[in-house]
DRENKE-804258 format. One record per residue: residue number from 1; residue in three letters; x, y, z of N, C-alpha, C in turn. Coordinates in Angstrom, 1 decimal. Layout:
+------+-------+--------+--------+--------+--------+--------+--------+--------+--------+--------+
| kelo | zavex |    nc1 |    nc2 |    nc3 |   cac1 |   cac2 |   cac3 |    cc1 |    cc2 |    cc3 |
+------+-------+--------+--------+--------+--------+--------+--------+--------+--------+--------+
|  NUM |   ALA |      X |      Y |      Z |      X |      Y |      Z |      X |      Y |      Z |
...
+------+-------+--------+--------+--------+--------+--------+--------+--------+--------+--------+
//
This chain:
+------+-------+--------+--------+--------+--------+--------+--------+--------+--------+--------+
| kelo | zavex |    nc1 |    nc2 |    nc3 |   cac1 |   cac2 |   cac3 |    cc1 |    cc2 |    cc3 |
+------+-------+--------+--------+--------+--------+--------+--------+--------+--------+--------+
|    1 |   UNK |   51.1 |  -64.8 |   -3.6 |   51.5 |  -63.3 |   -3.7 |   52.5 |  -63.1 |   -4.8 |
|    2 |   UNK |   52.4 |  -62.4 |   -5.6 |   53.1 |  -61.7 |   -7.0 |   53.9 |  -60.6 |   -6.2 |
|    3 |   UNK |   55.6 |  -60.5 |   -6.9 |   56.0 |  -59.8 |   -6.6 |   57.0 |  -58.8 |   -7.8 |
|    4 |   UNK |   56.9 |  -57.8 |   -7.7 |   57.6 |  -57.2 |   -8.9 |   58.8 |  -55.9 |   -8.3 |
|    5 |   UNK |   59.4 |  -55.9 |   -9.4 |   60.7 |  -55.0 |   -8.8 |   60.0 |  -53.6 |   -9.7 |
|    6 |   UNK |   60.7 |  -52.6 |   -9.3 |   60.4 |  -51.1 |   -9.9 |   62.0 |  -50.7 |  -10.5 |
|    7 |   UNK |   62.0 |  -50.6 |  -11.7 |   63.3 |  -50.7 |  -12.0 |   64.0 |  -49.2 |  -12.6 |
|    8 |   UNK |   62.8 |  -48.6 |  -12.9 |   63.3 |  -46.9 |  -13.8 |   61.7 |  -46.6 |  -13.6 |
|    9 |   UNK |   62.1 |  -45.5 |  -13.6 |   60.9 |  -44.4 |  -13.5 |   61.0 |  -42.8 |  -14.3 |
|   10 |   UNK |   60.5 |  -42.3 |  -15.0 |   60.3 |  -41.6 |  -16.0 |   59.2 |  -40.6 |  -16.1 |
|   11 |   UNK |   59.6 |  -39.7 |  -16.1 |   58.5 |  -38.3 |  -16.5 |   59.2 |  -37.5 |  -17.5 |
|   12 |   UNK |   57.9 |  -36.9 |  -18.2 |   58.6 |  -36.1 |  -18.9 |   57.3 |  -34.9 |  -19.3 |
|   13 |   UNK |   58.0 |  -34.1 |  -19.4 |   56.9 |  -32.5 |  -18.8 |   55.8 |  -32.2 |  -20.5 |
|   14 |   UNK |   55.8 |  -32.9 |  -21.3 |   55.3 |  -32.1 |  -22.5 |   55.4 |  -33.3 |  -23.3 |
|   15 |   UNK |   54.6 |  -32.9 |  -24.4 |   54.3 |  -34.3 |  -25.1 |   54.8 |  -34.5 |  -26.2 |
|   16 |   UNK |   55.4 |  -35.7 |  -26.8 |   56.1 |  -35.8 |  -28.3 |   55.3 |  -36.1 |  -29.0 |
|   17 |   UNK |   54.3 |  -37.5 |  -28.8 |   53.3 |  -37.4 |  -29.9 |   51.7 |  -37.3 |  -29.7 |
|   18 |   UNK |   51.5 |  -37.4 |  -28.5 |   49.8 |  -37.1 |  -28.3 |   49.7 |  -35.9 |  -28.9 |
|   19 |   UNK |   48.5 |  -35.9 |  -29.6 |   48.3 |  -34.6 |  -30.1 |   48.7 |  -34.1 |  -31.4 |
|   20 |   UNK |   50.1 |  -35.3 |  -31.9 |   50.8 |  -35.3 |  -33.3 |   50.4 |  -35.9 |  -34.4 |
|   21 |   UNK |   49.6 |  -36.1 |  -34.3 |   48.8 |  -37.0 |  -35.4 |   48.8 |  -36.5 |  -36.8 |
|   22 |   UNK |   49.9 |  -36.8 |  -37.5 |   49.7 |  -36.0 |  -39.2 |   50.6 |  -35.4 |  -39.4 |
|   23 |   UNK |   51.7 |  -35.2 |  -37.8 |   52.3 |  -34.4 |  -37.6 |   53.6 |  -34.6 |  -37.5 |
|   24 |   UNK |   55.0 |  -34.0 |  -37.4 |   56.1 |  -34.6 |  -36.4 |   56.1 |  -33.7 |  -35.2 |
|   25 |   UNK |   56.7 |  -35.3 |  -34.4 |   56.6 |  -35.3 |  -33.2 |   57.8 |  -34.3 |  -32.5 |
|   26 |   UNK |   57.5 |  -33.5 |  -31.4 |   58.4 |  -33.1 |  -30.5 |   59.3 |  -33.8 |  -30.1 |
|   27 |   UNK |   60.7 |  -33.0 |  -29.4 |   61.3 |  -33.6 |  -29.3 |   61.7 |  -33.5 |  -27.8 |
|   28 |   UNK |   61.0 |  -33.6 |  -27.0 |   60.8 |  -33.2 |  -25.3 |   61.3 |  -34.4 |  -24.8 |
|   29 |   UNK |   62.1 |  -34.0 |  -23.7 |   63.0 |  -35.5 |  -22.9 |   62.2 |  -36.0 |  -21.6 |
|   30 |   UNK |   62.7 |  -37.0 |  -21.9 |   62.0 |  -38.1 |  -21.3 |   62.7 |  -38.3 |  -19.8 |
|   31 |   UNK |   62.7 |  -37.7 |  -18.3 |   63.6 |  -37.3 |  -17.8 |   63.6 |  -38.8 |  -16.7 |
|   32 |   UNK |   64.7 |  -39.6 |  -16.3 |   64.7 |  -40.5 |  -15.3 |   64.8 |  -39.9 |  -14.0 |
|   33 |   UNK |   64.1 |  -40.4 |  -13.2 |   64.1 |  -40.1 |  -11.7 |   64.3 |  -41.1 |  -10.7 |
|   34 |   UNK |   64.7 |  -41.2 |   -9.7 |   64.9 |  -41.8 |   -8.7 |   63.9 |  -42.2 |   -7.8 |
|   35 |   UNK |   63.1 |  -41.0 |   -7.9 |   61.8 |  -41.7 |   -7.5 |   60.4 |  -40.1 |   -7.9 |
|   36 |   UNK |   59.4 |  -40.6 |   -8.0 |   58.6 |  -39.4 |   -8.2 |   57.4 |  -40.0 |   -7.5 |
|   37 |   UNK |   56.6 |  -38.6 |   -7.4 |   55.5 |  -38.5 |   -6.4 |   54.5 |  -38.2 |   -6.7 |
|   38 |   UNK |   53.6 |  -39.7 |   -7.1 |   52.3 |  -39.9 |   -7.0 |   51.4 |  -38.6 |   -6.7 |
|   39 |   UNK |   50.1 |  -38.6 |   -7.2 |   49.2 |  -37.6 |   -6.1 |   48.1 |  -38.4 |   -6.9 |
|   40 |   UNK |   47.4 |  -38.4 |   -5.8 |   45.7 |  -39.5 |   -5.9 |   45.0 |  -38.7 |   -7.0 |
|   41 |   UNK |   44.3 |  -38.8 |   -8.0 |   43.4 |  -38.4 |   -9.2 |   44.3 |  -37.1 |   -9.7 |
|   42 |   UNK |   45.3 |  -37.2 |   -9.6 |   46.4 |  -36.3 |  -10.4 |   47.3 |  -36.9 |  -11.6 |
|   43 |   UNK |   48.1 |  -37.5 |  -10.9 |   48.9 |  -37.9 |  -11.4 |   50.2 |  -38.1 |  -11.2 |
|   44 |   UNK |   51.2 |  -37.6 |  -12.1 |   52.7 |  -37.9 |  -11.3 |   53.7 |  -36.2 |  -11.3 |
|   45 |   UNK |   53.9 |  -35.9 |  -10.2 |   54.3 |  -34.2 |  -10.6 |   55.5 |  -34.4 |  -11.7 |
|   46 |   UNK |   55.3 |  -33.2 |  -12.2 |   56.4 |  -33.1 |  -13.3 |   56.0 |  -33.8 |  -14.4 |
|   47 |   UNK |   54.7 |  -34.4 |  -14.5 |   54.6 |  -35.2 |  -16.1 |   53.3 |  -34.8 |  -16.7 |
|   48 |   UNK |   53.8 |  -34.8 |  -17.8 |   52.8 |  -33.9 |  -19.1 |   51.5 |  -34.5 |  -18.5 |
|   49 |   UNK |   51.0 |  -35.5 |  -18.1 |   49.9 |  -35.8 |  -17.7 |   49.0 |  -35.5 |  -16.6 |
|   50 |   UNK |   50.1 |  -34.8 |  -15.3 |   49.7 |  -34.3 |  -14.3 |   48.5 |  -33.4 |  -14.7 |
|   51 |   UNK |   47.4 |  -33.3 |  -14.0 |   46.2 |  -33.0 |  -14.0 |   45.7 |  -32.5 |  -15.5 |
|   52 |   UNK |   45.9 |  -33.6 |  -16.0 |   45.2 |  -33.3 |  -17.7 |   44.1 |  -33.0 |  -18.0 |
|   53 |   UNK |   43.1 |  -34.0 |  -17.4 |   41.7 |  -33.9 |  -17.0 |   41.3 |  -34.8 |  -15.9 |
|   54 |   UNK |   40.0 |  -34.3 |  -15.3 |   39.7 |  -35.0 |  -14.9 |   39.2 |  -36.2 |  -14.6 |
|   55 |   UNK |   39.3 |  -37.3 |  -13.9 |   39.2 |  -39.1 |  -14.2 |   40.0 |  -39.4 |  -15.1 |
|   56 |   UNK |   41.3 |  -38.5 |  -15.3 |   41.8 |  -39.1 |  -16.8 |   42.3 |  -41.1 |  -16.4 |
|   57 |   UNK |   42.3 |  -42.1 |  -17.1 |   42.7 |  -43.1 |  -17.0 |   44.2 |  -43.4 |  -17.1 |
|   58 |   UNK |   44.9 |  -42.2 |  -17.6 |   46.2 |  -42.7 |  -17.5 |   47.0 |  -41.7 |  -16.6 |
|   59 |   UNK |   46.9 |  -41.7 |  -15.8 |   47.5 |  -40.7 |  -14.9 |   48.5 |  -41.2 |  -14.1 |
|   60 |   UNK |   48.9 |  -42.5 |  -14.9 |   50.5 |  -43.1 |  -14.6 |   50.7 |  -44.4 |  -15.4 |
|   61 |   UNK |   51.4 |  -44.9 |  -16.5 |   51.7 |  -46.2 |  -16.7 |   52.8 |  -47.1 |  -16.7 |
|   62 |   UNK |   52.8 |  -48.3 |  -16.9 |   53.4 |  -49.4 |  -16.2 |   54.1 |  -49.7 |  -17.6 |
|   63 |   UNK |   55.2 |  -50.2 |  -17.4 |   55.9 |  -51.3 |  -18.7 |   56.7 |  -52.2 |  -18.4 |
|   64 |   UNK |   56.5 |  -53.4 |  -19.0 |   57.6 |  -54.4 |  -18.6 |   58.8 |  -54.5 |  -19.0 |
|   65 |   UNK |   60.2 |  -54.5 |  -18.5 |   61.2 |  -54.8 |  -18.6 |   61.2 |  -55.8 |  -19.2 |
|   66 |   UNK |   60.6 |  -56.8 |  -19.3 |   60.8 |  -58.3 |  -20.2 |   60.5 |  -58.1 |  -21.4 |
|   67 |   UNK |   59.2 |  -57.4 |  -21.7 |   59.0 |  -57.0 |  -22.9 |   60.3 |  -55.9 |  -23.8 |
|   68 |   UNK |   60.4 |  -55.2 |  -23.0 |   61.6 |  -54.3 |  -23.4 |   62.8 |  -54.9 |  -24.1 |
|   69 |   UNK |   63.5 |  -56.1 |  -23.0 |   64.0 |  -56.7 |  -23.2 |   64.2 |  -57.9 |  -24.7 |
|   70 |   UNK |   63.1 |  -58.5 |  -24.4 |   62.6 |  -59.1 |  -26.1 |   62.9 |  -58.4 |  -26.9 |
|   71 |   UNK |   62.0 |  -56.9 |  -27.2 |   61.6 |  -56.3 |  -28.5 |   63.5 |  -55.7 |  -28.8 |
|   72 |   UNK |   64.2 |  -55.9 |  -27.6 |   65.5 |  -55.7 |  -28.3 |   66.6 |  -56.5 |  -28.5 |
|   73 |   UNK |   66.2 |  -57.9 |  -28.6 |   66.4 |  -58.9 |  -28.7 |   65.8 |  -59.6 |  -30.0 |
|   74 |   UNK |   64.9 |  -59.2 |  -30.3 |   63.6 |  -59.2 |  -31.9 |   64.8 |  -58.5 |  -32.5 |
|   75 |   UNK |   65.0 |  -57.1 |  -32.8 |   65.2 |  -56.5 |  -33.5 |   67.1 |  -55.8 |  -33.3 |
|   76 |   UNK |   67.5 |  -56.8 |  -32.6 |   69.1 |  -56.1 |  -32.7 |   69.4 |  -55.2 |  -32.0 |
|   77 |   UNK |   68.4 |  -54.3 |  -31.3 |   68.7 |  -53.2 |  -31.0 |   69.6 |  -53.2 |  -29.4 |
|   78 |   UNK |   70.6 |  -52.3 |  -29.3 |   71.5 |  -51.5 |  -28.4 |   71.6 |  -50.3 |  -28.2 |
|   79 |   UNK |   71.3 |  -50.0 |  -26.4 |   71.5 |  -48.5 |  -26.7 |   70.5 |  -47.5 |  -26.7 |
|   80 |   UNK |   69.1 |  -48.2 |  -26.9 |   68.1 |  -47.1 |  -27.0 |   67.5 |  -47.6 |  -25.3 |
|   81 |   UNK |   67.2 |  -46.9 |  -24.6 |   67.0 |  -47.2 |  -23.2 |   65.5 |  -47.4 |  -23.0 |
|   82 |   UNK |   64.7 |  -48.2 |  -21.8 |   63.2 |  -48.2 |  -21.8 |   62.2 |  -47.1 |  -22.0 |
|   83 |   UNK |   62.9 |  -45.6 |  -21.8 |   62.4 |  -44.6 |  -21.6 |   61.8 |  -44.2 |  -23.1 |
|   84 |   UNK |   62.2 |  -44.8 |  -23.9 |   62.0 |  -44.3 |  -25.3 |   60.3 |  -44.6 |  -25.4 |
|   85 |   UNK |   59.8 |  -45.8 |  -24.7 |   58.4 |  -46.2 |  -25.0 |   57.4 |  -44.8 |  -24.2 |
|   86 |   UNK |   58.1 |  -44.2 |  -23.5 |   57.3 |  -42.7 |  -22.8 |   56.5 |  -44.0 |  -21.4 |
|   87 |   UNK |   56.8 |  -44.5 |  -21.1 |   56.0 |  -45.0 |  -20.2 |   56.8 |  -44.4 |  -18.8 |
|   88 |   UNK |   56.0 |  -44.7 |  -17.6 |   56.7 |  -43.9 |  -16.5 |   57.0 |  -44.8 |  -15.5 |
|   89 |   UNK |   56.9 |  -46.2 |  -15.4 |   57.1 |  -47.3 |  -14.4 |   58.0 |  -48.3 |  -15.6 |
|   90 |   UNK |   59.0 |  -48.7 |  -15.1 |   59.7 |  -50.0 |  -16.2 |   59.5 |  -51.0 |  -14.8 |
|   91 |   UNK |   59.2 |  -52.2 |  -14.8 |   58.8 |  -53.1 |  -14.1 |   59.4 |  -54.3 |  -14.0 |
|   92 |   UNK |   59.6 |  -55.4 |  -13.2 |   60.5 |  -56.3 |  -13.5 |   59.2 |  -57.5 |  -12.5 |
|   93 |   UNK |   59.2 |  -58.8 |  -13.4 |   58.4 |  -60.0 |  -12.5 |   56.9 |  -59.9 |  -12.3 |
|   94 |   UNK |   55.9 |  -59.4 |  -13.1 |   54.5 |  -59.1 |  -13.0 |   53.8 |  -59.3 |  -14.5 |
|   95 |   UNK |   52.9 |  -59.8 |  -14.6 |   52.3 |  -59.9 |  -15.6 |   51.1 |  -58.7 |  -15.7 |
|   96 |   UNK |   51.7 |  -57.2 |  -16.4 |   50.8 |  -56.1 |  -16.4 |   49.1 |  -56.3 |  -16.9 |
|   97 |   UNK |   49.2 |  -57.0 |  -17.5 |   47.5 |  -57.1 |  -18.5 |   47.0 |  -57.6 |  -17.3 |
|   98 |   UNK |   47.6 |  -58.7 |  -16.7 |   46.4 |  -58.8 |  -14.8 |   46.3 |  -58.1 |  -14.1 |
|   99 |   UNK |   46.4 |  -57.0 |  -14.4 |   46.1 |  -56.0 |  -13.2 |   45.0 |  -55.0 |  -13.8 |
|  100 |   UNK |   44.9 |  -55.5 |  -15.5 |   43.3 |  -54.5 |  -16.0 |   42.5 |  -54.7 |  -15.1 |
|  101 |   UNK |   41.3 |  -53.5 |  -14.7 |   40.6 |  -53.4 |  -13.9 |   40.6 |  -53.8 |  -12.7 |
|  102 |   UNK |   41.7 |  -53.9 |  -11.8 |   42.1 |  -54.3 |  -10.4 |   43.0 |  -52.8 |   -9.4 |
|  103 |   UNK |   42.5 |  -53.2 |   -8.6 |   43.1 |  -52.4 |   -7.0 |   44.7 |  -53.2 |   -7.3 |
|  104 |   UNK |   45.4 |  -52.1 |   -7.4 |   46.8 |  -52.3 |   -6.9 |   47.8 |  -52.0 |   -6.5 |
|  105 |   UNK |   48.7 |  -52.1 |   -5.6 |   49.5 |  -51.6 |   -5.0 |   51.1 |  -51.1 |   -5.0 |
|  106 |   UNK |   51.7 |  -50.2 |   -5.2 |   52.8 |  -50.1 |   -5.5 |   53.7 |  -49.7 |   -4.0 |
|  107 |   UNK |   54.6 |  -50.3 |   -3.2 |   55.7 |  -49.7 |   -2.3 |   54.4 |  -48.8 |   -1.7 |
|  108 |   UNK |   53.4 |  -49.5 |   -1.3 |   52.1 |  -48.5 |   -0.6 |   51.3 |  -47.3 |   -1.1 |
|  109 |   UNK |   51.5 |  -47.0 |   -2.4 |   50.7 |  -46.6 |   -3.3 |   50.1 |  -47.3 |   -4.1 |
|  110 |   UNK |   48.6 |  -46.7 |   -4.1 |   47.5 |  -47.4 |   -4.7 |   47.5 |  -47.1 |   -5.8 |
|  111 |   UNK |   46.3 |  -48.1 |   -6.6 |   46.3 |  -47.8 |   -8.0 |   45.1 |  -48.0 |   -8.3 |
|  112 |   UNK |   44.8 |  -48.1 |   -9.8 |   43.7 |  -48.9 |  -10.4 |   43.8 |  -49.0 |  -12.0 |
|  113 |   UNK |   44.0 |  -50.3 |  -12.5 |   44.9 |  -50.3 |  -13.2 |   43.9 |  -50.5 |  -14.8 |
|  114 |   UNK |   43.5 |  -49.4 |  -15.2 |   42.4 |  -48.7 |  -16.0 |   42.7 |  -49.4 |  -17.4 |
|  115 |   UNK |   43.7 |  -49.9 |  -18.3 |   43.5 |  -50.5 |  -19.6 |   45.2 |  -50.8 |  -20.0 |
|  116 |   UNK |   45.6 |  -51.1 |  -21.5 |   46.5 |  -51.9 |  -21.5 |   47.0 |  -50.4 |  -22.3 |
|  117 |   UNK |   48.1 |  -49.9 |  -22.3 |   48.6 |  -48.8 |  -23.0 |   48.8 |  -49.3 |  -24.7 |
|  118 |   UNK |   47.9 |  -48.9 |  -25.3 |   48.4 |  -49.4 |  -26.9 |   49.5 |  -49.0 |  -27.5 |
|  119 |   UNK |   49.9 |  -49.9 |  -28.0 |   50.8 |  -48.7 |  -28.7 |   50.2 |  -48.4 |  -30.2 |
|  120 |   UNK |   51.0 |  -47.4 |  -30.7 |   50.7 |  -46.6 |  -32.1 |   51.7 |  -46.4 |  -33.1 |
|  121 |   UNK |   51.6 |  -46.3 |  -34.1 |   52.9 |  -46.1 |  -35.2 |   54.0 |  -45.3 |  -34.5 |
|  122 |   UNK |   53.8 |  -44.5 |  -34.0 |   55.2 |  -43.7 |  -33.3 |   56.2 |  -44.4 |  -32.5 |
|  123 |   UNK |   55.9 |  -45.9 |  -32.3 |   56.5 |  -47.1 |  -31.5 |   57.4 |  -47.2 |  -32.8 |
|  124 |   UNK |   57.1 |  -47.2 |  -33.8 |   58.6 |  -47.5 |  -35.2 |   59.3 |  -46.4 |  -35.3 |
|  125 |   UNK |   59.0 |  -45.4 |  -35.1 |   60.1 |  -44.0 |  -35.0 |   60.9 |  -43.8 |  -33.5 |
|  126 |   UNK |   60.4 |  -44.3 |  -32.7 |   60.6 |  -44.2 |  -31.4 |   61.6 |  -45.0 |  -30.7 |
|  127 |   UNK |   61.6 |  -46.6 |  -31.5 |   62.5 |  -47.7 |  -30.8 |   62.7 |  -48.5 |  -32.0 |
|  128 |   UNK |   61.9 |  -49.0 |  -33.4 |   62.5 |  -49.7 |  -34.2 |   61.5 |  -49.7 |  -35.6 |
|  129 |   UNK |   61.5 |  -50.1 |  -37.0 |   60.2 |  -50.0 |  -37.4 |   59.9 |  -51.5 |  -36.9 |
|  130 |   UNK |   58.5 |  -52.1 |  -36.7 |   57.6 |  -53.1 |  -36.4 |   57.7 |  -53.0 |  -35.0 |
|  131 |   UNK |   58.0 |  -52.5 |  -34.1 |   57.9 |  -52.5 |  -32.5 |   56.5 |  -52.3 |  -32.4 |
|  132 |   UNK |   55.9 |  -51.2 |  -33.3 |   54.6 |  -51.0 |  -32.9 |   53.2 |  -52.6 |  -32.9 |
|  133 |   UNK |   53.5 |  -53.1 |  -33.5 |   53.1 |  -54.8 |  -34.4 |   53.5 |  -55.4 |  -33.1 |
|  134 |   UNK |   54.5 |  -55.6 |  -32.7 |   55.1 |  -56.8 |  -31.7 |   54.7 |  -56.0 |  -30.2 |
|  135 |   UNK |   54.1 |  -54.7 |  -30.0 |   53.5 |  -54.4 |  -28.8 |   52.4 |  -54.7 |  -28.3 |
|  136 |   UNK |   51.4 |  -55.0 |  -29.8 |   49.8 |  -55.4 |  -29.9 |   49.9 |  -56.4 |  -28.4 |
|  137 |   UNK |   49.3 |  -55.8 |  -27.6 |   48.9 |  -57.2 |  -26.2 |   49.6 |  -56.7 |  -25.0 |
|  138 |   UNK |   50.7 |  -56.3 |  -25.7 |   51.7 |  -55.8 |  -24.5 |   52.6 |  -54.9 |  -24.0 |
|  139 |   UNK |   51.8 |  -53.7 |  -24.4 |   52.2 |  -52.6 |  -24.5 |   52.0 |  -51.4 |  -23.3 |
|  140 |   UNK |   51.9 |  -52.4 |  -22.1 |   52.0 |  -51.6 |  -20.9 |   51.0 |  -51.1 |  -20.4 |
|  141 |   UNK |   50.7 |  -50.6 |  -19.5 |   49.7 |  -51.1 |  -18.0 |   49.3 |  -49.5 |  -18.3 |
|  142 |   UNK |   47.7 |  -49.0 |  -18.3 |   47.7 |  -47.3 |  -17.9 |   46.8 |  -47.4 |  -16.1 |
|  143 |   UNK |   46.8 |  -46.4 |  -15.5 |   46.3 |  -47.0 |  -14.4 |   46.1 |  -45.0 |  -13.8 |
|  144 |   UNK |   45.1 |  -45.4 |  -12.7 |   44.3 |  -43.9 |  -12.3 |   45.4 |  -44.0 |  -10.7 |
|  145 |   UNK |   45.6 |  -42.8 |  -10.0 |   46.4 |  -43.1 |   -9.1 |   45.0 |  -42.8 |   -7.7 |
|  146 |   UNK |   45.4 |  -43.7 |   -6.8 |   44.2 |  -43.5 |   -5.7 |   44.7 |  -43.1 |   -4.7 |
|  147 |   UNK |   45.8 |  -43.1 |   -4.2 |   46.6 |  -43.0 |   -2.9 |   47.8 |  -41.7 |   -3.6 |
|  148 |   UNK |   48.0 |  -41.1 |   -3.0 |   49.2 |  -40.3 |   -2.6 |   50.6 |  -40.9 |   -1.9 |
|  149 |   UNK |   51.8 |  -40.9 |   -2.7 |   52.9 |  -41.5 |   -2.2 |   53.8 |  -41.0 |   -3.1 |
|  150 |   UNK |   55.3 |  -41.6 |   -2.7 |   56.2 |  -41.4 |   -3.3 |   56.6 |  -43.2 |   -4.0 |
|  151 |   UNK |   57.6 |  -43.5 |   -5.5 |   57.6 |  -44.7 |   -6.0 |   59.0 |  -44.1 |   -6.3 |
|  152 |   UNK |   60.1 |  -45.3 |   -5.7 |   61.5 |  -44.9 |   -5.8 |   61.8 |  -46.7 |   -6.8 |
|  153 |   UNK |   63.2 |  -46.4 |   -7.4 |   63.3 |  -47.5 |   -8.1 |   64.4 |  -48.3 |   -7.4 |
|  154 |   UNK |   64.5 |  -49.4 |   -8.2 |   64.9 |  -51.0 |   -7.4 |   64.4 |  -51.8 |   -6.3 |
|  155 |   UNK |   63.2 |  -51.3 |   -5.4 |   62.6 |  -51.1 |   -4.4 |   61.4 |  -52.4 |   -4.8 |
|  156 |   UNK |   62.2 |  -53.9 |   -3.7 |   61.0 |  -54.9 |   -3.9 |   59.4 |  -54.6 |   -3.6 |
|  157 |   UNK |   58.9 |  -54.9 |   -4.8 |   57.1 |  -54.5 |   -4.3 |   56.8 |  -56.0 |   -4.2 |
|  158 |   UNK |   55.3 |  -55.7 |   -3.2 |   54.9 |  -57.2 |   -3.1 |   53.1 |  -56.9 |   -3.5 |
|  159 |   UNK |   52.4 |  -57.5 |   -3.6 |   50.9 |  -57.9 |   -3.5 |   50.6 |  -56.9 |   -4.4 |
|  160 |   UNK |   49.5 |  -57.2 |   -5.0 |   48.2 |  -56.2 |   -5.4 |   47.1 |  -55.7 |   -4.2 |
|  161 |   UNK |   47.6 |  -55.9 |   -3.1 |   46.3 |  -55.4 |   -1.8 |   46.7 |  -54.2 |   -1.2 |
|  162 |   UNK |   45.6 |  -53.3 |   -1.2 |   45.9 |  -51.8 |   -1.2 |   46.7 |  -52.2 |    0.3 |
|  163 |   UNK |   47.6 |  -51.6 |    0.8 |   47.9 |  -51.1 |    2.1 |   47.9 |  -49.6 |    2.5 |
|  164 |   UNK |   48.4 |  -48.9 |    3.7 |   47.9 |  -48.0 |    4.0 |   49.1 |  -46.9 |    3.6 |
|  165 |   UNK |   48.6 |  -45.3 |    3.6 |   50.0 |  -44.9 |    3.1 |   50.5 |  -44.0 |    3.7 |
|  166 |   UNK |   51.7 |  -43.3 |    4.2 |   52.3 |  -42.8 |    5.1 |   53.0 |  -41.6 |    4.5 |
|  167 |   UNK |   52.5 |  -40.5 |    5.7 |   53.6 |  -39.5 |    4.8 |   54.6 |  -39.7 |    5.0 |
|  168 |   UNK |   55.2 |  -38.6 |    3.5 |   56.8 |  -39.4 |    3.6 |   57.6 |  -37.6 |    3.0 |
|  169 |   UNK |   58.8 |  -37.6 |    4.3 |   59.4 |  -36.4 |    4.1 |   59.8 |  -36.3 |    2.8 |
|  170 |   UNK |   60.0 |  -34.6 |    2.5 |   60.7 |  -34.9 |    1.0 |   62.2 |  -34.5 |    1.6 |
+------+-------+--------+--------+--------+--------+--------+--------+--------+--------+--------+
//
């Protein structure tokens, strides 16, 4: 059994660079939460991605803290926080690329963990120049949401096996 910590969690309502292509990017904040709320083939409320389209594949992604950790350790950097990569899960103890095309589970929210988030040149304006280079492989988990739940952070997760999910007051 694989177990991973949930370390920061992140939404942010509007997009800096989807869509910026040729362009500059917006400059819309990347807001930390304590915890946010899932919704099955939605997405996560409050983020630019919430019902974008339909089947969209990224309707929530994963990043690792280790990798985070490295690329600011590569490059000297202090100070710029995980939120900068726009991902919305920062992760601690899981190897994200194993969970391409797998059922998985978060604190009793389900998943399905749809492709590896690439990164793109906006990774050198964003957090360093060559971040985008040293992401190639490992640039975070995109995944479809299947269950309805709430995902709070520091909160030990265990297994990839769906469990069942419970409402939960707000």
């Amino acid at each position: 059994m694989e177990s991973f910590e949930v370390l920061h969690l992140y939404v942010s309502p509007k997009h800096n660079y989807f869509g910026h292509h040729g362009g500059a990017p917006d400059a819309h904040p990347v807001i930390e939460q304590n915890e946010i709320q899932c919704v099955a083939g939605r997405g996560i409320e409050g983020d630019r991605f919430y019902d974008y389209k339909p089947d969209y594949k990224g309707q929530i992604s994963f990043f690792a803290h280790e990798v985070y950790q490295a690329l600011c350790a590569a490059f000297g950097v202090n100070g710029i926080c995980p939120g900068a990569f726009r991902r919305n899960v920062i992760t601690r103890g899981t190897d994200l690329n194993s969970l391409v095309g797998k059922e998985f589970s978060v604190q009793g929210v389900r998943f399905l963990g749809t492709g590896e988030c690439k990164p793109c040149y906006w990774m050198d304006s964003a957090f360093h120049a060559g971040a985008a280079a040293r992401l190639m492989g490992c640039g975070g988990l995109r995944a479809k949401i299947l269950s309805t739940g709430r995902l709070c952070t520091k909160a030990k997760v265990h297994d990839r096996t769906p469990q069942p999910v419970f409402a939960t007051a707000r």
